[in-house]
Residue, then its C-alpha position, 0 to 999 in steps of 0.5 A: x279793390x273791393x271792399x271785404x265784409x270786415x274792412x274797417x273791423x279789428x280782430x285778434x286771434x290767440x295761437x295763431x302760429x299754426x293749426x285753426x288759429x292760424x286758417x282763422x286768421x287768414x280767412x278774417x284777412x281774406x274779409x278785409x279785417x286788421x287781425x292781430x295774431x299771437x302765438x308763442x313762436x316767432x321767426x326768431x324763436x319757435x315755442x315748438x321746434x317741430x313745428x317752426x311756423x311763426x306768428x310773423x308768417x300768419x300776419x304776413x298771409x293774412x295780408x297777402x289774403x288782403x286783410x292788415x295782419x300784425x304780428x305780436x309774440x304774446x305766451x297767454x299763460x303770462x298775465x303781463x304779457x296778455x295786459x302788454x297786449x290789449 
């Protein structure tokens, strides 16, 4: 397997359930990066009910892309939440 420009590199991308946060995530992946993605919706509890994407399918695609993607359900207008985080 080739190696990505990003191996060996963590990242971490806020509201990546859907829209950019999301693509932005997949392409980190694509290079090899680990890429934690966070977001509001979940697979058990989407933040938007039209838009039922979650931040465990963005971790799965960034893997699938071939980078390490993990998952974590974090509201960023919640301080703990964001301090819970990093």
């Amino acid at each position: 397997m080739a190696m990505g420009r990003l191996d060996g590199k963590v990242s971490l991308v806020t509201g990546a359930s859907r829209g950019a946060g999301r693509g932005i995530a997949v392409v980190l992946g694509g290079e090899g990066a680990t890429v934690y993605v966070t977001g509001r919706s979940t697979r058990a509890r989407a933040a938007v009910a039209e838009f039922p994407h979650a931040v465990e399918d963005t971790a799965d695609e960034v893997t699938a892309a071939g980078g390490h993607g993990i998952a974590v359900a974090c509201d960023h207008t919640d301080d703990e939440q964001v301090r819970a985080l990093v």
